[in-house]
N, C-alpha and C positions, 0 to 999 in steps of 0.2 A: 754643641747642643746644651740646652739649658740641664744640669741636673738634675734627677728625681729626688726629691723630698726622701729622706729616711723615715720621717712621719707623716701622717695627712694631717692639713692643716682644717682649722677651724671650719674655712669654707667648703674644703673637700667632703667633711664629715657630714656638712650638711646645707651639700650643693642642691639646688631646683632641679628639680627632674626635666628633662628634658632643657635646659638651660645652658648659658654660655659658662665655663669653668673661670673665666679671667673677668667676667661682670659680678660675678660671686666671690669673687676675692679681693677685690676691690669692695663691695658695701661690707666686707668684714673688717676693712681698715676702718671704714665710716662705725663702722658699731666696736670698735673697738675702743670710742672715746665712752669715759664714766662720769658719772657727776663727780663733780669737781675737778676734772680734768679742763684746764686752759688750752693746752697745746700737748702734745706728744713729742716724745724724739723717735727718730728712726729703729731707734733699738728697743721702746717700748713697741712699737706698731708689731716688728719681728714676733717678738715674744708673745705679744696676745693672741694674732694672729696668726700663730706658728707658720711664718713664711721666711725665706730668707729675705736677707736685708736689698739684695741685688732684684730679686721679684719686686718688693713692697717698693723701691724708688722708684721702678716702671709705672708702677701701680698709682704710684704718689704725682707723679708729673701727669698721666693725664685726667687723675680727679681737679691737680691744679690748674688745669687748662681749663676744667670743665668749670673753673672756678668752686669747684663743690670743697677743694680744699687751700689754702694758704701757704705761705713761707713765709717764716717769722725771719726777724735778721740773726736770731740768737740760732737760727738752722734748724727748731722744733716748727713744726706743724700744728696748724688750728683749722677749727672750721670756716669752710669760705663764705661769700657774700650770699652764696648760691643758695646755703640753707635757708639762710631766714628771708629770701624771698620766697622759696616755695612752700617755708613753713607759715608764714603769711596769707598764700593762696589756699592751703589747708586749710588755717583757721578761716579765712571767712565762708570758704565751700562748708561749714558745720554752721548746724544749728543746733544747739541740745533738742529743743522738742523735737525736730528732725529725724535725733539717733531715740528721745525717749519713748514717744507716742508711740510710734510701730510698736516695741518692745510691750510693751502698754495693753495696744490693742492685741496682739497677737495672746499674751496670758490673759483677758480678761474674756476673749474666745473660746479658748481650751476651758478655762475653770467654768464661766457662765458668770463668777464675781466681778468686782469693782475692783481695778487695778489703781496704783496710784502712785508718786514718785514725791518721798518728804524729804524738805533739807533743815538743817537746824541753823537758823539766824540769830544774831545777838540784834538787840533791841533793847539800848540802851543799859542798863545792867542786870540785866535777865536776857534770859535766850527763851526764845519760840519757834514753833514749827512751824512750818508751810507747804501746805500742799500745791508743790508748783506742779504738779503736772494729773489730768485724773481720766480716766476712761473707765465710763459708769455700767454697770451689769445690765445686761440685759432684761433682768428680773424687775417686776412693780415693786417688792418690796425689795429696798435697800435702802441705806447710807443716804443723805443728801448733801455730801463732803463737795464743793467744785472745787477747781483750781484756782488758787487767790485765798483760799479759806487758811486762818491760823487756829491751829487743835492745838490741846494739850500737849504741854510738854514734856509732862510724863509719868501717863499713862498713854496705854494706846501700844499694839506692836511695833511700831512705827515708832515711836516713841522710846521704848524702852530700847531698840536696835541702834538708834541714834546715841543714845546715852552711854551702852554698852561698849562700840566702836569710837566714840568719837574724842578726841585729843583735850576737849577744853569742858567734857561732860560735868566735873566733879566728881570726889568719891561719894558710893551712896551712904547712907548713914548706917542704915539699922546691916546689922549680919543677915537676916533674908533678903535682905536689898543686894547687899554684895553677892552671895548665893544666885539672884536670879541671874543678875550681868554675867557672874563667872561662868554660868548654864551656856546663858543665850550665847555668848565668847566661842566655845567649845565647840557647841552644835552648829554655830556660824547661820542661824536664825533664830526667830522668836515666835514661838504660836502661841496665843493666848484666848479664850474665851470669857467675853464682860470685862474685860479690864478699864475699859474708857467709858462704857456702857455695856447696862446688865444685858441689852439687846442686840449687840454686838458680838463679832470676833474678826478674830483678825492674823494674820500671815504674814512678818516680813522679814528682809536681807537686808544685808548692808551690801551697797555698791560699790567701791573705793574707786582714785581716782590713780593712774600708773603707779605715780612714786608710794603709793599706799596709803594714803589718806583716805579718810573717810569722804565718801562723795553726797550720798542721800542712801535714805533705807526708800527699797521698795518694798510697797504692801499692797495685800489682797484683803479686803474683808468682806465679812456679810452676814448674814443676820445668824443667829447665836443655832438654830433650828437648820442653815446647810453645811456649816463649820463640816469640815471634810481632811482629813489628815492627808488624802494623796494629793493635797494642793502644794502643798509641803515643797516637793523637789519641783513641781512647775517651778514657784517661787523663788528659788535659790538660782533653779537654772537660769532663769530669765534677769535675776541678779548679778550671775556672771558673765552674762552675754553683753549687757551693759559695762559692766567692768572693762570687757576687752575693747569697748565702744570709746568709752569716755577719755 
C-alpha cells in the first residue's frame, strides 16, 4: 500500500470539494510551473508540490500521455503540445467587449451613471486615451463620451488612474502632482469632481492584466450635481472583477 504523506500536500490543502483527490494532484503539478521556468525535474515537482517523488511519476506519465505534459531528453519536464492548443481555443472563445460590456452594463445599472473602460495608447511621441469601451447612463443629462472618442490625457479620473498605475506614465512634475498619484496609489482609486470639466466628475480604478500590469482604468462619471461617494466601491468592485476576468 501506497504510504500516507507525513504532510498534506498542496493539493490536499486545497482539494475541490466534492472532487477526484489524484485529478487534484495532478493540476498541481501543472501549476507548479513559474515564469521563467522551461522545464522542471522530478525533484522540483516533489518539492513544490509536497508529494512524493513515486506519486508525482504516476502523476507525470499520464499528464504525458494526455500530452498535457513532455519529456525532455535531459529527464526534466515541460509543458505539452496540449497546452497551447487549448490555450488557443481559450483565446479565441474571448472577446474583451465580451468580458467588458457586461461588467459595464451591469455598474452603469446599480449607479444610474455612464460607465466606461480607458486604455492609455502611445501615438507617436505622446500617449492618448481611448475610450475603447462605453455604456451611457440612463439620465438626459450626461457626458456625450462614445467608444472610439480620445480624452484627455491628463486630466479626467480616468486619466489620472492611468497615469498613476501605469509603467511608462512619467514622473509628475510639481510635488502636488506627485501627492495626488501617491493618494490615488494608496487608496487604489481616483475620485475627482471638475477635473476634465467644471460640469463633470468622475470615479475610477485601475484594472490590471494577471502578471500585474496595468490593463485600463475603469470609470464612472456624471454631472458634477449627482457625484455620489457610495459609487466609490461599485467601482473598485467592478474593477476587480474584471481584473480576475482579463
Amino acid at each position: 500500500m501506497p504510504r500516507k504523506a507525513q504532510t498534506e500536500s498542496l493539493a490536499d490543502r486545497h482539494a475541490a470539494p466534492g472532487g477526484a483527490a489524484a485529478v487534484d494532484r495532478a493540476l498541481s503539478l501543472l501549476s507548479a510551473f513559474q515564469p521563467g521556468d522551461e522545464a522542471l525535474s522530478l525533484a522540483q515537482f516533489a518539492e513544490r508540490a509536497q508529494l512524493y517523488k513515486s506519486t508525482v511519476l504516476r502523476l507525470l506519465a499520464s499528464l504525458e500521455h494526455a500530452r498535457l505534459i513532455r519529456r525532455q531528453d535531459d529527464g526534466r519536464y515541460a509543458l505539452g503540445a496540449e497546452i497551447a492548443r487549448l490555450h488557443g481555443l481559450y483565446t479565441a472563445s474571448l472577446s474583451l467587449d465580451r468580458i467588458v460590456l457586461p461588467v459595464l452594463r451591469a455598474l452603469a445599472a446599480a449607479t444610474g451613471e455612464s460607465a466606461a473602460y480607458h486604455v492609455r495608447q502611445k501615438q507617436g511621441a505622446s500617449w492618448v486615451r481611448l475610450c475603447q469601451f462605453r455604456v451611457d447612463s440612463s439620465h438626459v443629462v450626461r457626458d456625450h463620451v462614445r467608444a472610439g472618442d480620445l480624452l484627455p490625457n491628463d486630466r479626467g479620473a480616468g486619466a489620472r488612474v492611468l497615469i498613476a498605475f501605469g509603467s511608462e506614465a512619467g514622473r509628475p512634475r510639481s510635488a502636488s502632482e506627485r501627492k495626488l498619484y501617491d493618494t490615488i496609489r494608496a487608496q487604489g482609486y481616483c475620485a475627482l469632481v471638475g477635473d476634465r470639466t467644471a460640469e463633470l466628475a468622475g470615479i475610477s480604478a485601475p484594472v490590471f492584466h494577471a502578471d500585474g500590469r496595468l490593463a485600463a482604468a475603469l470609470t464612472l462619471t456624471m454631472p458634477t450635481h449627482r457625484y455620489d461617494e457610495r459609487h466609490i466601491e461599485p467601482v473598485c468592485a467592478a474593477a476587480r472583477e474584471l481584473s480576475a476576468l482579463i
